[in-house]
N, C-alpha and C positions, 0 to 999 in steps of 0.2 A: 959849308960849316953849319951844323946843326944849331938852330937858335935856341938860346936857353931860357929855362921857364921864367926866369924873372926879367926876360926881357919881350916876353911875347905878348899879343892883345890879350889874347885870355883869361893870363893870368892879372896883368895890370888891371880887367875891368874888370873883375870878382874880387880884388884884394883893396879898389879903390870905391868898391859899394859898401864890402865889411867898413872899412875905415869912414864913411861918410855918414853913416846909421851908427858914429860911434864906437864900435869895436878899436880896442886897443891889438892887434897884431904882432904876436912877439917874436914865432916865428914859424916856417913853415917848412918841412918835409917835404919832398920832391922821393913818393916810393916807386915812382912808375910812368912813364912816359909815351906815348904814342907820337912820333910825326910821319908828317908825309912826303916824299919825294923831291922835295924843296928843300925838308929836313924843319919847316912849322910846326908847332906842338899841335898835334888833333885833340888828343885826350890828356887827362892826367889824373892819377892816385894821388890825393895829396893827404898830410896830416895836419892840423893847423892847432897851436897853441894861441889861443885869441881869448881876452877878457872883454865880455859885454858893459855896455856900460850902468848897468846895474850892479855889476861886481863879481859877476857869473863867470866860468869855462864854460865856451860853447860846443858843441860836441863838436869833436876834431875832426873827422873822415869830411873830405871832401872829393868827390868827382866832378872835373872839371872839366866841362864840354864845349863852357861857351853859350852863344848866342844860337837861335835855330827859327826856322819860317816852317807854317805846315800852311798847308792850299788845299781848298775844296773847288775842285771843278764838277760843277750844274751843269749836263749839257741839257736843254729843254728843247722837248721834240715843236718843232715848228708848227704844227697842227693841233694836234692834243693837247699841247703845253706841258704833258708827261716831264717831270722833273729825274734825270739819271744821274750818278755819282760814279762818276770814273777813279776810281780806285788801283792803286797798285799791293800785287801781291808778293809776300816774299817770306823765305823764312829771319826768324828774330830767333837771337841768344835770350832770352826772357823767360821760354819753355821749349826750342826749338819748332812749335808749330810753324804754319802756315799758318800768316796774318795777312788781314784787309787794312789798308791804311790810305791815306791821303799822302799825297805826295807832299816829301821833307826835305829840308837838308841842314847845314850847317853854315853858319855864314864866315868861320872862321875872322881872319883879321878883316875882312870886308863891313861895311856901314851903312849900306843902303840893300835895307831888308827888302826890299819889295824886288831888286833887281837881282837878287838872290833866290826870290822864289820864282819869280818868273823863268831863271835859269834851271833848277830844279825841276818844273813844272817841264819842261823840254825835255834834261836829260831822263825823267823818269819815264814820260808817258809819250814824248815823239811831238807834241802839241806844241808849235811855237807860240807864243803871248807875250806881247807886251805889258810892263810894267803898270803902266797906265787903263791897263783892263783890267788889274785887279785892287779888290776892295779892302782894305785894311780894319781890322778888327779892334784890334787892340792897339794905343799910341804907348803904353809902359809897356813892360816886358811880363809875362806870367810864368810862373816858376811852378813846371810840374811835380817837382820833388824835392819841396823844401829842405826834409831832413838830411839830403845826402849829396845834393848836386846842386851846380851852379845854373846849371841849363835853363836857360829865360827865351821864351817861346813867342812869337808873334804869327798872329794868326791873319791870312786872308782867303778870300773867296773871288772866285770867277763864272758869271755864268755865258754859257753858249748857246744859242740858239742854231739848230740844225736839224735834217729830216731825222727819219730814221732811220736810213737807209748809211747816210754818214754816218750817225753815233754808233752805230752798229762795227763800224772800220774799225773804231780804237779798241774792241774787244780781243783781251787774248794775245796782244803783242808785245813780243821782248824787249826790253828795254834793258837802262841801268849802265853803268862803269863796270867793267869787269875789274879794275885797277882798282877799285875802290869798294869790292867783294861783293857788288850788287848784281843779284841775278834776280829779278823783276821781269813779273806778266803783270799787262794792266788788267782789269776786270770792271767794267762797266755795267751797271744793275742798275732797275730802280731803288728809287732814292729808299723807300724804307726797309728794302729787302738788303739794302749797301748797308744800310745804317747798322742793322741788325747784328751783321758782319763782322762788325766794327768794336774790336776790343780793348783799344788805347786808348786811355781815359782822355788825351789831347783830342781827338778825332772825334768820340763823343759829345766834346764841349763847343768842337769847333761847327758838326752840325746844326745845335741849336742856336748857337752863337749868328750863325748864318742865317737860318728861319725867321728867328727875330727881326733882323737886320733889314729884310724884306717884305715881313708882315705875311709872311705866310702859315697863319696859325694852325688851317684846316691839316696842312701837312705837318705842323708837329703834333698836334693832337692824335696822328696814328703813328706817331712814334712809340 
């Protein structure tokens, strides 16, 4: 049986942040639904009648996505210390290009983000990782798109140490869930020539985000 929206995580943790910051909720529209083969809501159109507590309507359109992890994997050449950015390619509904991105996903009803990106980080790019290898960015959630979505974003980073002779392996390999419309090549570059690439405003912040985090300024400076 298909679970219904007002009984899925998604919807309960986006209707219980409105009402915690306030929001009076009066009611909400269900125009459109995605689940997945479980029959869990993936996505959703919503309309929402909600008074702020200033006394305002907040603009109603809501897309409901959920919680989401993005991963920057460092591999650094063993010798050189050369910094690379294994990236995955694919195309987006956005403009239909070919984009460079950092491996994503979505954490759906799951709670433990980092075990999510870890798994993500596998099914996208072949690389198994533990949880415990990667660095966590952000402890609240960051919201790429205020105006129109719920999607709250947690960001980590992983670096590898290998020749180059390895790094050179994850170049150009297919990946992805075909069940889940991913059709992904990885693409591994150097880090500023990755970066450059890089047109998702998340993927952008998550780079510097990372620099930071490491003290490597020489390297953002030729960003």
């Amino acid at each position: 049986m298909d679970e219904k929206l007002v009984d899925s995580h998604k919807y309960n943790l986006w209707k219980g942040r409105l009402e915690k910051n306030g929001l009076d909720v009066h009611n909400v529209d269900e125009l459109y639904s995605r689940r997945n083969g479980k029959g869990e809501v993936l996505f959703s159109l919503l309309y929402t009648d909600a008074t702020t507590p200033e006394g305002d309507k907040i603009p109603p359109i809501c897309f409901l996505k959920g919680e989401v992890v993005c991963v920057l994997i460092c591999f650094v050449e063993i010798e050189t210390r050369e910094k690379y950015l294994l990236l995955v390619r694919q195309r987006r509904i956005c403009d239909g290009s070919l984009t460079y991105e950092h491996p994503a996903g979505m954490l759906d009803s799951e709670s433990d983000a980092a075990s999510v990106a870890a798994r993500e980080v596998f099914e996208e790019t072949g690389i198994p990782i533990k949880k415990e290898d990667l660095v966590e960015l952000n402890k609240g959630p960051f919201f790429p798109s205020t105006g129109t979505s719920d999607e709250a974003m947690y960001l980590f980073y992983s670096e590898i140490e290998l020749s180059f002779e390895e790094i050179a392996k994850h170049h150009n390999q297919t990946q992805g869930l075909i069940s889940d419309h991913e059709h992904i090549t990885t693409h591994v570059v150097p880090f500023v020539e990755g970066h450059k690439l890089i047109t998702n405003v998340n993927g952008i912040l998550l780079d510097f985000m990372y620099l930071k985090d490491v003290g490597d300024w020489d390297l953002m400076k030729r960003l």
